[in-house]
MIKE-65379 format. One record per residue (C-alpha): residue in one letter; x, y, z; residue number from 1. Coordinates in pm, whole numbers, m for minus. Layout:
A, X, Y, Z, NUM
...
# end
This chain:
X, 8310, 15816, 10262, 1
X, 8500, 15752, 10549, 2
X, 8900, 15854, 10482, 3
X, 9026, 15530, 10613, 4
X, 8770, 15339, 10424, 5
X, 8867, 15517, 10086, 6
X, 9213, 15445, 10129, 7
X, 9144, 15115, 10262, 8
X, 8922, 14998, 9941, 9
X, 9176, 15261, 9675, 10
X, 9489, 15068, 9805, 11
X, 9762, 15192, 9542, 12
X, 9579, 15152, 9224, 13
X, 9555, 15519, 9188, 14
X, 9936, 15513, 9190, 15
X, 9967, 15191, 8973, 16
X, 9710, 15289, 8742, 17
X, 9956, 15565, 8578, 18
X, 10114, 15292, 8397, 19
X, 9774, 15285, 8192, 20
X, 9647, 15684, 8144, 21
X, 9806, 15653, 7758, 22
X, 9638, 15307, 7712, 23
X, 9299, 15411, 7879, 24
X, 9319, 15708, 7650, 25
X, 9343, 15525, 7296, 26
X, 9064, 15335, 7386, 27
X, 8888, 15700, 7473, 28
X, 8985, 15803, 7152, 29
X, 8833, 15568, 6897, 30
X, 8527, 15538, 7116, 31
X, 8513, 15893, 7012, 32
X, 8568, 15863, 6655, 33
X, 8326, 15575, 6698, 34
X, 8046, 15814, 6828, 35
X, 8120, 16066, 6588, 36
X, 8055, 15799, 6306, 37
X, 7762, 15667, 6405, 38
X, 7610, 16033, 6467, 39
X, 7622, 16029, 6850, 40
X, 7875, 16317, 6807, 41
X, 7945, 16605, 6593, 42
X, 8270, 16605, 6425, 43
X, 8380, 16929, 6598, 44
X, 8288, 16763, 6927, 45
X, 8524, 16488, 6811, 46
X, 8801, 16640, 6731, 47
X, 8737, 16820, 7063, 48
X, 8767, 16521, 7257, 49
X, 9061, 16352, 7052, 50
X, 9284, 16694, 7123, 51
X, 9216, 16715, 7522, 52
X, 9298, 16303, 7524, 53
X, 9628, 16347, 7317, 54
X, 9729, 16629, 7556, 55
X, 9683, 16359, 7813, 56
X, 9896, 16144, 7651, 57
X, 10156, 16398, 7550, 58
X, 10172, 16529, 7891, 59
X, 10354, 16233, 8050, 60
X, 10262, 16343, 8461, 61
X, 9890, 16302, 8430, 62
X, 9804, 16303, 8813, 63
X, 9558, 16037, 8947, 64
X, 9428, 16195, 9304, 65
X, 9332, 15903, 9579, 66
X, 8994, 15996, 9561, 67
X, 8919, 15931, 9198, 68
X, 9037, 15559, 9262, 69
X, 9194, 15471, 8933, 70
X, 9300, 15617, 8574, 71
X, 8899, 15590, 8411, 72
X, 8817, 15847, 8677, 73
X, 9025, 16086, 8663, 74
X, 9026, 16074, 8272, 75
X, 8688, 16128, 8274, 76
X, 8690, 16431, 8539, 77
X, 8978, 16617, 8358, 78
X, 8703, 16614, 8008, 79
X, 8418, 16695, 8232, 80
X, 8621, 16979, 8386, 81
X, 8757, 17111, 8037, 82
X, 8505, 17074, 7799, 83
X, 8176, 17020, 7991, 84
X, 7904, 16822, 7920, 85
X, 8111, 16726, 7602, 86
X, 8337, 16523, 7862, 87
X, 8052, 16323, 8023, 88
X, 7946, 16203, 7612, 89
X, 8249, 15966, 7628, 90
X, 8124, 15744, 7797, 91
X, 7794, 15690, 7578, 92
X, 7764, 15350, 7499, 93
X, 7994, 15204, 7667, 94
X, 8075, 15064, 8001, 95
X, 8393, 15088, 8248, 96
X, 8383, 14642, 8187, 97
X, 8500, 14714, 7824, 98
X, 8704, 15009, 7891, 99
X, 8885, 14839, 8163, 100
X, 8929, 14480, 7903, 101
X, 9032, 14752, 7629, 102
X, 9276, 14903, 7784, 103
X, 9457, 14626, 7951, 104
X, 9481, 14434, 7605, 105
X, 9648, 14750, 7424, 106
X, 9871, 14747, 7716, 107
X, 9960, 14368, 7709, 108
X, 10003, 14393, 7345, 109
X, 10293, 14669, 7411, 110
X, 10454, 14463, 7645, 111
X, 10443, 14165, 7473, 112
X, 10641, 14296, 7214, 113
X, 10889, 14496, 7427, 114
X, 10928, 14107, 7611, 115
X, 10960, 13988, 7219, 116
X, 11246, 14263, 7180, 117
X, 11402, 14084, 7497, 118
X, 11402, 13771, 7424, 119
X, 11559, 13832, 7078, 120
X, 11828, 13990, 7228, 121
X, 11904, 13717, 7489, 122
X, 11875, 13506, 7155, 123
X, 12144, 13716, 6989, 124
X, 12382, 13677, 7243, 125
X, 12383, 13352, 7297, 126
X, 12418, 13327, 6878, 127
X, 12754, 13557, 6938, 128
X, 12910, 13339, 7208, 129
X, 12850, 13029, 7032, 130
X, 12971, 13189, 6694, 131
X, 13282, 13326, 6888, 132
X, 13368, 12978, 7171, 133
X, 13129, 12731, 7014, 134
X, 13429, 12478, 6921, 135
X, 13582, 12504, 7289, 136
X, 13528, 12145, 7459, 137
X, 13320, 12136, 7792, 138
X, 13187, 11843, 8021, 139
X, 12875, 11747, 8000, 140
X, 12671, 11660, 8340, 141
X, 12448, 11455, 8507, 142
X, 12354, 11443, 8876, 143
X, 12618, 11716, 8910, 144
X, 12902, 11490, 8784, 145
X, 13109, 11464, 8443, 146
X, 12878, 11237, 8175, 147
X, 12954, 11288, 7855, 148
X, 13187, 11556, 7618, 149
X, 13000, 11869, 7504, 150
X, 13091, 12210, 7402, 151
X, 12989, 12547, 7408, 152
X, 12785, 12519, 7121, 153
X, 12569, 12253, 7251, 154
X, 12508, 12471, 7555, 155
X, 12433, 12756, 7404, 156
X, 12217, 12612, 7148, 157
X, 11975, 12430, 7424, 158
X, 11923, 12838, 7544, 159
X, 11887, 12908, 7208, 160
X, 11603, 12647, 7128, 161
X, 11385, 12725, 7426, 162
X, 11439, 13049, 7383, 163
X, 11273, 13018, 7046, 164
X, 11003, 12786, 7184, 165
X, 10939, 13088, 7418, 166
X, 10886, 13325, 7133, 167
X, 10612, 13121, 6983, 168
X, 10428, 13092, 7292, 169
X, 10495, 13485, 7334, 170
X, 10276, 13487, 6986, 171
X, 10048, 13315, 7122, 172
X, 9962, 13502, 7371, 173
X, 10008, 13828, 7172, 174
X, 9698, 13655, 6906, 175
X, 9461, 13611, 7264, 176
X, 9503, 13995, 7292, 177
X, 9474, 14095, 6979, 178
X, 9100, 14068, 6993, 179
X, 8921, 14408, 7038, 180
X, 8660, 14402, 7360, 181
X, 8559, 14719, 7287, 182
X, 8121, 14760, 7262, 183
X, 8069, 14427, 7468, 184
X, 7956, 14689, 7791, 185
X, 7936, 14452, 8098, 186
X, 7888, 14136, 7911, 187
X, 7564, 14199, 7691, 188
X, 7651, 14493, 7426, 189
X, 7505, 14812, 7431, 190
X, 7104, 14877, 7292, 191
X, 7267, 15079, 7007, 192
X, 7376, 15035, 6667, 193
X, 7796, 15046, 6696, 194
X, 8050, 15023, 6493, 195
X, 8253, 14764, 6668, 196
X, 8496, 14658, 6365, 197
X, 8561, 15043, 6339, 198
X, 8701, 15072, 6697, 199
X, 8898, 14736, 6684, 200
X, 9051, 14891, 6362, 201
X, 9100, 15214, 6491, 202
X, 9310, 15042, 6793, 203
X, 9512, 14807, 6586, 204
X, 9343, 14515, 6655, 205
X, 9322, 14248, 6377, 206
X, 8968, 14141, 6487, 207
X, 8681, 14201, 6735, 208
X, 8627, 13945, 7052, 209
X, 8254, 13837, 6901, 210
X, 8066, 13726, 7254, 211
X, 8025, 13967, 7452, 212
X, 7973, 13722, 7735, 213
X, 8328, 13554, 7679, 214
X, 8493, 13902, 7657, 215
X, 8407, 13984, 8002, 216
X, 8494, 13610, 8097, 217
X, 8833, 13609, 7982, 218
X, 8959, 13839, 8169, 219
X, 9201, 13608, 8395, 220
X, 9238, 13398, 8126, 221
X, 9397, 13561, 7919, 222
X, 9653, 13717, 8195, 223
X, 9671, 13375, 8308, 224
X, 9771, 13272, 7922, 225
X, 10067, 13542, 7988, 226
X, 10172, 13493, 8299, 227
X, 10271, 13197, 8173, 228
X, 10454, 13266, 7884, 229
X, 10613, 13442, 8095, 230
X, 10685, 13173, 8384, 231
X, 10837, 12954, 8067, 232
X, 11082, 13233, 8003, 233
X, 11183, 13267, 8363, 234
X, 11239, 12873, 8403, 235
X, 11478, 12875, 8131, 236
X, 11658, 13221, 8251, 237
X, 11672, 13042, 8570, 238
X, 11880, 12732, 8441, 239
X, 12075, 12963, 8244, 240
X, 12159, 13151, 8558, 241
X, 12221, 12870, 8762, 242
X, 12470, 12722, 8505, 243
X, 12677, 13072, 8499, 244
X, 12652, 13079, 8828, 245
X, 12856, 12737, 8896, 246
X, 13060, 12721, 8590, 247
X, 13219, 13040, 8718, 248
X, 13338, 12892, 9031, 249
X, 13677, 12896, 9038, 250
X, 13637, 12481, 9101, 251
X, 13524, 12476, 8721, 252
X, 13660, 12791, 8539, 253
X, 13429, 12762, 8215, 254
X, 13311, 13098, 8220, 255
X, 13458, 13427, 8369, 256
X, 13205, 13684, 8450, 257
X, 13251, 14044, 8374, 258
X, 13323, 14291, 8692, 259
X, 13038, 14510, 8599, 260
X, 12746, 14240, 8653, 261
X, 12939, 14131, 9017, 262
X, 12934, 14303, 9354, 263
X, 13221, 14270, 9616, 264
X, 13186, 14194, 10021, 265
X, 13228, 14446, 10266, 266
X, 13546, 14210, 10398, 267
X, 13643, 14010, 10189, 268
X, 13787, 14204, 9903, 269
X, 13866, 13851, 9685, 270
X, 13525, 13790, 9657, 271
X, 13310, 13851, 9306, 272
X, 12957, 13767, 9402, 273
X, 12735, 13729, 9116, 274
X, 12450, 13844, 9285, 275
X, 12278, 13961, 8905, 276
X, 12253, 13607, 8830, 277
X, 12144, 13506, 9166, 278
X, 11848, 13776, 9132, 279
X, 11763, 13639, 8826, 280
X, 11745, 13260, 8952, 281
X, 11537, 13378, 9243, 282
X, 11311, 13522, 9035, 283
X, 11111, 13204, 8945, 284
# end
């Protein structure tokens, strides 16, 4: 292939894809144990394959080269090239649709929680401020002017609230991946008698993704489905952000922010720019 051409049609997913070699490789390693129980493979071939896959994992610098094009690839290449023919058997009923769905959903299903984790926190806080300057007084506004009394309390419950709305629809999206895609090949199954319920097990999953057909469908969907989850969290870190952000100015006074999450300007030294919660209003 032409070098301009491969780089061209690679792009950076042979850098991006090292965020999945550990994800890519769990999904290697009950298709193994998968084999191995329906008879495919021997148990020492197995175990064979399991050890050079954790080593992968373990490793933590598993190098994707721009010709192999993505993580599957190179994966695949580094059995071939350590245990042989033994390396090419992983891929035995199955196809790079499946491995690709597989991998993605373990990955989402990480994330998900680590945004869970996130969220919680942001919930905490908020609980701690109101706990510690819920009774302090506050205006409330409309159309940017004084409406009605409020407090802290109030305001930090309304974070609160969607925050907690956002968790559910975090759990909803973490029960569209936790379906296991794992045997539906390229949209039709595989002509062989697998275990499916073993893998999905194996992986964590709390059930398999029955059509085959709508597994290979859903992908978009479902990233759709998070993205936004995700967009929901954003919009309410956004009013949040915007609310800190003028109820610090000096013209109101409700809230002082720390020095460590403002920056200064190069001439005027008065100035405390809260350009962290300007970032994070941009950000939707």
């Amino acid at each position: 292939m032409n070098k301009q051409v491969e780089l061209f049609t690679v792009g950076d997913d042979y850098l991006l894809d090292g965020e999945f070699v550990k994800y890519d490789c769990l999904g290697s390693i009950a298709h193994a144990k998968m084999l191995g129980e329906i008879g495919i493979l021997t148990h020492e071939e197995v175990d064979q394959l399991v050890s050079s896959l954790q080593q992968i994992i373990e490793s933590g610098n598993f190098e994707i080269k721009v010709e192999q094009e993505d993580c599957h690839t190179a994966i695949e290449n580094h059995l071939a090239e350590e245990l042989g023919e033994l390396g090419e058997k992983i891929h035995t009923a199955r196809s790079r649709n499946d491995q690709v769905l597989t991998m993605l959903r373990l990955y989402y299903k990480d994330k998900i929680k680590e945004c869970d984790d996130v969220v919680n926190g942001w919930i905490r806080a908020l609980e701690q401020l109101a706990e510690r300057d819920g009774d302090i007084l506050m205006p409330g506004y409309t159309h940017m002017r004084k409406a009605m009394p409020s407090s802290v309390a109030l305001w930090c419950g309304a974070f609160i609230e969607s925050a907690e709305d956002n968790k559910k629809l975090l759990q909803t999206a973490e029960d569209l991946m936790d379906q296991s895609p794992l045997g539906t090949a390229a949209g039709y199954g595989v002509p062989m008698e697998i275990d499916r319920q073993f893998t999905a097990d194996e992986l964590g999953f709390s059930r398999v993704q029955e059509n085959p057909i709508y597994a290979q469908i859903s992908r978009g969907k479902f990233e759709m489905t998070l993205l936004h989850v995700l967009g929901q969290t954003m919009f309410d870190i956004n009013k949040m952000a915007s609310d800190l952000i003028l109820f610090s100015m000096e013209e109101f006074g409700y809230f002082e922010l720390p020095e460590e999450l403002c920056t200064g300007s190069s001439i005027m030294p008065q100035k405390k720019n809260p350009d962290v919660l300007e970032i994070l209003r941009a950000k939707y």
